[in-house]
C-alpha positions as CSV (number, residue, x, y, z in Angstrom):
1,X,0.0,0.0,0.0
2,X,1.3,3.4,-0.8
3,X,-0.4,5.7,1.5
4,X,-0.9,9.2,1.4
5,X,1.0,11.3,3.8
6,X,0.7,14.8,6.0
7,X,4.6,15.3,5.5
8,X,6.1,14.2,2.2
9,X,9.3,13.7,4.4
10,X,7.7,11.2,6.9
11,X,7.2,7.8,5.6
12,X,5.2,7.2,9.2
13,X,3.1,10.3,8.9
14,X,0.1,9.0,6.9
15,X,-2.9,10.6,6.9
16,X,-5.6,8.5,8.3
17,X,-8.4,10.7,7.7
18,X,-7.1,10.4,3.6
19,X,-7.0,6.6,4.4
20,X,-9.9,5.8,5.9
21,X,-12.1,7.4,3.1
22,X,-9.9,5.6,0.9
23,X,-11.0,2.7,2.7
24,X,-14.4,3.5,3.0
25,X,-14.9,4.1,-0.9
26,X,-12.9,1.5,-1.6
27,X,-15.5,-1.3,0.3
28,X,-18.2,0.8,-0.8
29,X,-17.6,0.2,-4.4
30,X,-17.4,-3.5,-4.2
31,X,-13.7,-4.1,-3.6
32,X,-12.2,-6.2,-1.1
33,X,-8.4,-7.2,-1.3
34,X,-6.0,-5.3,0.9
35,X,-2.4,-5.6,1.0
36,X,0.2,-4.5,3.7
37,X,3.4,-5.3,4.3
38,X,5.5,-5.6,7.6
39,X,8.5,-2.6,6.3
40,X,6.2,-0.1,4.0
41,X,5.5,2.9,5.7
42,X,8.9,2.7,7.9
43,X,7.3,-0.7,9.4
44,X,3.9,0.9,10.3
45,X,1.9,0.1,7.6
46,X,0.1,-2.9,8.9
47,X,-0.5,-0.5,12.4
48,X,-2.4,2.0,9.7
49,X,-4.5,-1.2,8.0
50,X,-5.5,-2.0,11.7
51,X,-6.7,1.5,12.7
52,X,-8.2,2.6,9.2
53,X,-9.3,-1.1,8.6
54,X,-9.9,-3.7,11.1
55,X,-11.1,-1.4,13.9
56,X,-13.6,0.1,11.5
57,X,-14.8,-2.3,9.3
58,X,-16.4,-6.0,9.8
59,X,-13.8,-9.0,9.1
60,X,-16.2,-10.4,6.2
61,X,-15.9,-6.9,4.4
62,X,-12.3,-7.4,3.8
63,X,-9.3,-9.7,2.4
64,X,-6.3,-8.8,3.9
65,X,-2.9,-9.9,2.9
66,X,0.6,-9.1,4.0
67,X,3.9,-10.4,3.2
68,X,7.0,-12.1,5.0
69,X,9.8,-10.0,4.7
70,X,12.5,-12.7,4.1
71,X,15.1,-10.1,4.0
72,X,14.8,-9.7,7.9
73,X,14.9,-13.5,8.6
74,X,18.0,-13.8,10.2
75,X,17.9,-16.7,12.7
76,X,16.0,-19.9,13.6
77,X,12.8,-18.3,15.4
78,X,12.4,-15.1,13.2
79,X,10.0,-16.1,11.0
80,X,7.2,-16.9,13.7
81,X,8.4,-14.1,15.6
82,X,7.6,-11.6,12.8
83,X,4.8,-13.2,11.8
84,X,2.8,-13.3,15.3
85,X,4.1,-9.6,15.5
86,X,2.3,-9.2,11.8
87,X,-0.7,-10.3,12.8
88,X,-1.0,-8.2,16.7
89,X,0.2,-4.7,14.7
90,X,-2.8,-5.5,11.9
91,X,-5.1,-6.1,15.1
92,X,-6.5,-9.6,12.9
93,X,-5.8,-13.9,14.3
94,X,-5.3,-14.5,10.6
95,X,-4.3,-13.1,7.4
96,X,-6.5,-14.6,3.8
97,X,-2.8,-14.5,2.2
98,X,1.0,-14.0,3.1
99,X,3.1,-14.0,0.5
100,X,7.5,-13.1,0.6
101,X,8.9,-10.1,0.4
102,X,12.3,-10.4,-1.1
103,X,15.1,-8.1,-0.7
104,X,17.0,-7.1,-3.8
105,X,17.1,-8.4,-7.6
106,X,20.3,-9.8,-6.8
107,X,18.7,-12.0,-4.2
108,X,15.8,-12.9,-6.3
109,X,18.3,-13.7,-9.4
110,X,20.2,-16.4,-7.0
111,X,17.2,-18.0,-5.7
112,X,15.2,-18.5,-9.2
113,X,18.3,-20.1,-10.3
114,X,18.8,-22.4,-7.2
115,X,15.4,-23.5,-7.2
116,X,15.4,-24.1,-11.2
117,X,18.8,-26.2,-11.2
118,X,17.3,-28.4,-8.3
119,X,14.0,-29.1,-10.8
């Protein structure tokens, strides 16, 4: 999600009223999918899908989806750990999809090859 912001300069300062209406409209018309990920925003998008979202809206009126970021998985543990904290910043028990987020080209490159000489 690329959400509009009170200060061009302040990836965390979204304006929520611009959101919600987004939001709002959004459902209004039909639509359902949201997307979110755990580092848009400077890491506080999925706090913004939660307020603008979850708090305001009923859980059948909405798909949400958010993606792993691999690039942060560091160590055994990591993955649960950033995706329990996923799920308590979007204020949801479950997400409809989770897809990865991957890091660089270069990373992407390497790991399309791996996984295609292993087939």
């Amino acid at each position: 999600m690329r959400l509009p912001l009170a200060d061009a300069a302040d990836q965390r300062a979204v304006d929520m009223a611009a959101v919600e209406r987004m939001f709002d409209r959004f459902i209004e018309r039909g639509f359902t999918y949201f997307d979110t990920a755990y580092m848009y925003h400077d890491f506080h998008s999925e706090e913004v899908a939660r307020e603008a979202l979850v708090r305001r809206h009923r859980r059948d009126e909405y798909t949400l989806a958010s993606k792993l970021p691999t690039m942060f998985l560091k160590e055994e543990g990591d993955q649960e750990r950033i995706f329990d904290e996923q799920l308590a910043k979007c204020g949801v028990d479950f997400f409809c999809c989770t897809t990865s987020a991957w890091a660089t080209t270069a990373r992407w490159s390497a790991s399309t090859v791996s996984a295609s000489s292993r087939a």
